[in-house]
C-alpha positions in Angstrom: 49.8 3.5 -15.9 48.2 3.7 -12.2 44.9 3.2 -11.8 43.0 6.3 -10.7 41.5 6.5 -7.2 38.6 8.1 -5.7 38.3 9.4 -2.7 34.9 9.5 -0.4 33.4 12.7 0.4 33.8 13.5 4.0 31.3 16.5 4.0 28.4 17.1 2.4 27.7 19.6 -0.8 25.3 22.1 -0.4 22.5 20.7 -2.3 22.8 17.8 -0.5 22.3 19.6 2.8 19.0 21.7 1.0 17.9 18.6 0.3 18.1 17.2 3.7 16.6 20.5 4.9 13.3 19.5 2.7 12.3 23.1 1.4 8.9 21.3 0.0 7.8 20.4 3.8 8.5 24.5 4.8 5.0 25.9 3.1 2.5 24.2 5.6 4.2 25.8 9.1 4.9 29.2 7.0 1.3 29.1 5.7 0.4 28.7 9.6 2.8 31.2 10.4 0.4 33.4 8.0 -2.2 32.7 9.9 -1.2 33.7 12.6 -0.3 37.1 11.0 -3.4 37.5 10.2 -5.6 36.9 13.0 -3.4 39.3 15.2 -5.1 42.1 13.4 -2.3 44.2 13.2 -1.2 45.8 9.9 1.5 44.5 8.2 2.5 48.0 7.0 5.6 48.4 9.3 5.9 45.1 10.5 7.3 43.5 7.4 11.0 42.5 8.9 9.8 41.0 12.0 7.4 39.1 10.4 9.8 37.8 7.2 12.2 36.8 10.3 8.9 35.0 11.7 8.3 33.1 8.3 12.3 32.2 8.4 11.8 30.6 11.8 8.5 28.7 11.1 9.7 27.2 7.7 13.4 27.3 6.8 14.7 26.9 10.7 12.4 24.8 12.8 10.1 22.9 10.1 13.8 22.5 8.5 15.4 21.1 11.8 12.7 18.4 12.1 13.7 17.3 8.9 16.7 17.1 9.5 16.6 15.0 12.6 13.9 13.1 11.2 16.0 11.8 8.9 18.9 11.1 10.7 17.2 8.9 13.0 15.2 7.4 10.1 18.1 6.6 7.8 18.2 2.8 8.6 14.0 2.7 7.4 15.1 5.1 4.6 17.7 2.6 3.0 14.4 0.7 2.7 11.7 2.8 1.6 13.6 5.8 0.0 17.3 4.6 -0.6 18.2 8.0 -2.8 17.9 9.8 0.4 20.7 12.4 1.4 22.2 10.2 4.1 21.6 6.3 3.2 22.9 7.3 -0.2 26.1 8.5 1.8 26.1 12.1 0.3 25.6 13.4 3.5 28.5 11.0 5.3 29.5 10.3 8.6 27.1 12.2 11.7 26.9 15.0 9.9 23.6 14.6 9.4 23.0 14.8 13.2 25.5 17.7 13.3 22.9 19.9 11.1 20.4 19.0 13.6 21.7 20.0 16.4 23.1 23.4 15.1 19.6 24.1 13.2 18.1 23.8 16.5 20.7 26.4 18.1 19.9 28.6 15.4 16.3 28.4 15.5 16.3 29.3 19.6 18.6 31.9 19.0 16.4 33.7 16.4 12.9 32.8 18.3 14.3 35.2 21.6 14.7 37.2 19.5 11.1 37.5 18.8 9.3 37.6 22.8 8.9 35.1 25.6 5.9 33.7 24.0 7.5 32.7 20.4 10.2 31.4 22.2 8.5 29.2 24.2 6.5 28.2 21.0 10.0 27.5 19.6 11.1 25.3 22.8 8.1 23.4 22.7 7.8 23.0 19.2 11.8 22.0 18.8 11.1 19.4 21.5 8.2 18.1 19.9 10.6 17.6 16.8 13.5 15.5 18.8 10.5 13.7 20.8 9.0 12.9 17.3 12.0 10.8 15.6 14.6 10.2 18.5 14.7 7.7 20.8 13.7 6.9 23.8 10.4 8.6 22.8 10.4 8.3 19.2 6.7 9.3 18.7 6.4 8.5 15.1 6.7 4.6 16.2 2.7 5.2 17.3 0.9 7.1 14.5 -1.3 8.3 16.9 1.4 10.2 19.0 3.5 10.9 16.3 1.2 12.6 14.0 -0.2 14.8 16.8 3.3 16.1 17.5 3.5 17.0 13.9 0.0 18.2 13.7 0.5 20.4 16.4 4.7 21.4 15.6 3.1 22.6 11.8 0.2 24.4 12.7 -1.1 25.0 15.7 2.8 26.4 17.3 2.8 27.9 13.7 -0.6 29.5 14.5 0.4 30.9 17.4 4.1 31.9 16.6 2.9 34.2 14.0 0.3 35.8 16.0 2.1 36.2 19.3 5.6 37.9 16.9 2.6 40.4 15.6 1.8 41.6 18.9 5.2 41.8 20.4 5.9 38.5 21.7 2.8 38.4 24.1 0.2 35.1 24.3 -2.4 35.7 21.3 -6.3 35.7 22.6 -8.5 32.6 23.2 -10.1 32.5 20.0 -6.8 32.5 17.8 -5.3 29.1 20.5 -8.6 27.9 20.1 -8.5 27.6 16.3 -5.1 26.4 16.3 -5.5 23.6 18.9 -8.4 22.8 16.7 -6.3 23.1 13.4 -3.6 21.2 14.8 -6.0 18.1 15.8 -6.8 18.2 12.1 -3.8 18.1 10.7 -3.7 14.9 12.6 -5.4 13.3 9.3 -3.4 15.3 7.5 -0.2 13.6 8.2 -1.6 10.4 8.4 -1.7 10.7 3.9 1.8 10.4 4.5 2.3 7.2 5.5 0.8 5.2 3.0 3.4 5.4 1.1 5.9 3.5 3.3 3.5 0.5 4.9 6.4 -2.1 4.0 9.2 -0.3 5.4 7.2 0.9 8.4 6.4 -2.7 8.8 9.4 -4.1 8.5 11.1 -1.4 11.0 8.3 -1.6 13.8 7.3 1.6 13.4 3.5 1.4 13.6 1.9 3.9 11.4 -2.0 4.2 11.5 -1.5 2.4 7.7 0.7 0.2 8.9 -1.7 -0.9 12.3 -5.4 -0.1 11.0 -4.7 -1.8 7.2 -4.5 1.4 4.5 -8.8 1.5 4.4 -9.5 1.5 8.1 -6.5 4.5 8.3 -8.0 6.2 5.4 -11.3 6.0 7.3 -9.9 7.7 10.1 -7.6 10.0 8.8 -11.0 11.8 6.9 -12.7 11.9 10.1 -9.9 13.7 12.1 -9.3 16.0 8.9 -13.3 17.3 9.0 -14.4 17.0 12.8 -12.5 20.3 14.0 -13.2 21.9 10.4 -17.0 21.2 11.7 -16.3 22.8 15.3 -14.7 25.2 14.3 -17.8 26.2 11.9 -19.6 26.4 14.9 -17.4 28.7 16.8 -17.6 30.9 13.8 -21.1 30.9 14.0 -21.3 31.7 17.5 -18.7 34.1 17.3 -21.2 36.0 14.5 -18.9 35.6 11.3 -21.5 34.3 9.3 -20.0 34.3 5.8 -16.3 33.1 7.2 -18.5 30.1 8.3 -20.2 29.4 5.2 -16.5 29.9 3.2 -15.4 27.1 5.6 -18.4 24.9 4.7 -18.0 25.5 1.0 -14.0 24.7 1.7 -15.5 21.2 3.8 -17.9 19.9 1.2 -15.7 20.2 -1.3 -12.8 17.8 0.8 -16.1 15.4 1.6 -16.1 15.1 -2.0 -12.7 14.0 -2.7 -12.4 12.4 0.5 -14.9 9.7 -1.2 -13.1 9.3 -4.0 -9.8 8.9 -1.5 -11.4 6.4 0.2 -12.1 4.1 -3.0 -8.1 3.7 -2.8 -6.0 5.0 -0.3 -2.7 3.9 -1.1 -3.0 4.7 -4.3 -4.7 8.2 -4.1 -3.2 9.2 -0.9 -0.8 12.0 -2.7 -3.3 12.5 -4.8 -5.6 13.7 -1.7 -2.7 15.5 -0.3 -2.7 17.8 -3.3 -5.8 18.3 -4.4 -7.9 18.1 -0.7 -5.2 19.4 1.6 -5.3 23.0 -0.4 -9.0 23.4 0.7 -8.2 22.6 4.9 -5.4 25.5 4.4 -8.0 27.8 2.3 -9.8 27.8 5.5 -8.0 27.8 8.3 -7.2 31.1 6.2 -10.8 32.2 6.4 -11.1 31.4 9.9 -7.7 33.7 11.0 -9.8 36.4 9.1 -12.6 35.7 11.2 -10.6 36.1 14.2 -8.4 39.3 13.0 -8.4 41.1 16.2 -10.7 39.3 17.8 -10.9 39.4 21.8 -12.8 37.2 24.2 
């Protein structure tokens, strides 16, 4: 009796694929995205296919493409840190991987001109931020500090404006709604700095120097609060000067409440840094909500 044979996969399933795709990542661009919506200050009623094929583009087309790219370029740090990944496990074989990439990001440009000049250039820069961030020669991530304000600014403040600008036809939102999302963006600096505690000895080991990996996991922790609350704190005072009293003082409730957990965060980063990313992280999103209501229609 012949021994039976197996043959190795030369494409990838589908889940495999979703997987590489990271659905979980999608919620904090589309959540942006929302944002945006919002501060526009034009009715949804009306609106609602151009704004679902907004919330397409923000999560499952460019958040998705950075993921997958990410991880192409990451797979020889990923046999280390996360071997069960898509492509070191070999379920996604060969360069397909970077094949997925590449026609994400087709797909993503092709829907964003669909949407206006300004989305699209949103999408251009925000897609380049996304090769920039994991591909080399640049390969930001290799410096937290570049890397995570490409992805600070690729998941919320492009998000931001994205999903205002496809509101109002495609035209540049006002100053107050780019204000906020600059200043949302440079907080969501700290933001995805939580997620790099989890993979000091890989980083280490690869030369990729992650703000764990160069500060030590206290001094980053230190740092990563700081950047988190400093542009919550401005933007307080824009809202105050701006006369949206009560929007300020949901902010403030939202910002003592992340002080809180921040110090129990800061007791043990590595250990707690997920742990901060689900319980703190809720309440920077709860206001940047609160601030886009602020904002809704707002002019200079």
């Amino acid at each position: 009796m012949q021994g039976m044979t197996t043959t190795a996969r030369t494409y990838p399933a589908p889940s495999a694929v979703l997987e590489l795709l990271k659905p979980v990542t999608w919620f904090p661009p589309m959540w942006a995205f929302g944002c945006g919506v919002v501060a526009s200050g034009v009715p949804l009623a009306g609106h609602w296919g151009i704004a679902f094929v907004g919330i397409l583009l923000a999560g499952p087309l460019v958040c998705a493409t950075s993921q997958a790219v990410n991880d192409w370029y990451d797979r020889e740090v990923d046999a280390i840190n996360e071997p069960d990944r898509p492509i070191p496990s070999g379920r996604i074989p060969g360069t397909w991987g970077f094949s997925i990439a590449v026609a994400w990001t087709g797909l993503s440009l092709l829907v964003a001109a669909s949407l206006g000049l300004w989305v699209f250039v949103a999408a251009i820069v925000g897609l380049a931020l996304a090769w920039a961030y994991s591909a080399p020669p640049l390969r930001l991530k290799r410096n937290g500090w570049w890397g995570n304000a490409a992805c600070g600014l690729c998941y919320e403040g492009l998000a931001w404006v994205t999903g205002a600008a496809v509101m109002i036809g495609g035209a540049l939102p006002p100053a107050p709604t780019l204000i906020l999302a600059l200043l949302y963006s440079a907080g969501a600096h700290g933001i995805m700095t939580l997620n790099d505690f989890k993979s000091v000895r890989g980083d280490l080991q690869m030369g990729i120097r992650s703000l764990p990996a160069m500060l030590g996991p206290e001094r980053a922790a230190r740092v990563a609060c700081w950047v988190m609350a400093v542009p919550q704190v401005v933007v307080i005072g824009l809202l105050l000067a701006w006369d949206r009293p009560i929007q300020a003082g949901i902010v403030i409730a939202f910002l003592i409440g992340q002080i809180v957990l921040m110090r129990r965060f800061l007791k043990a980063p590595t250990e707690r840094a997920i742990w901060y990313s689900g319980f703190g992280v809720p309440l920077y999103v709860f206001g940047m909500l609160a601030s886009a209501f602020a904002v809704r229609g707002m002019v200079p």
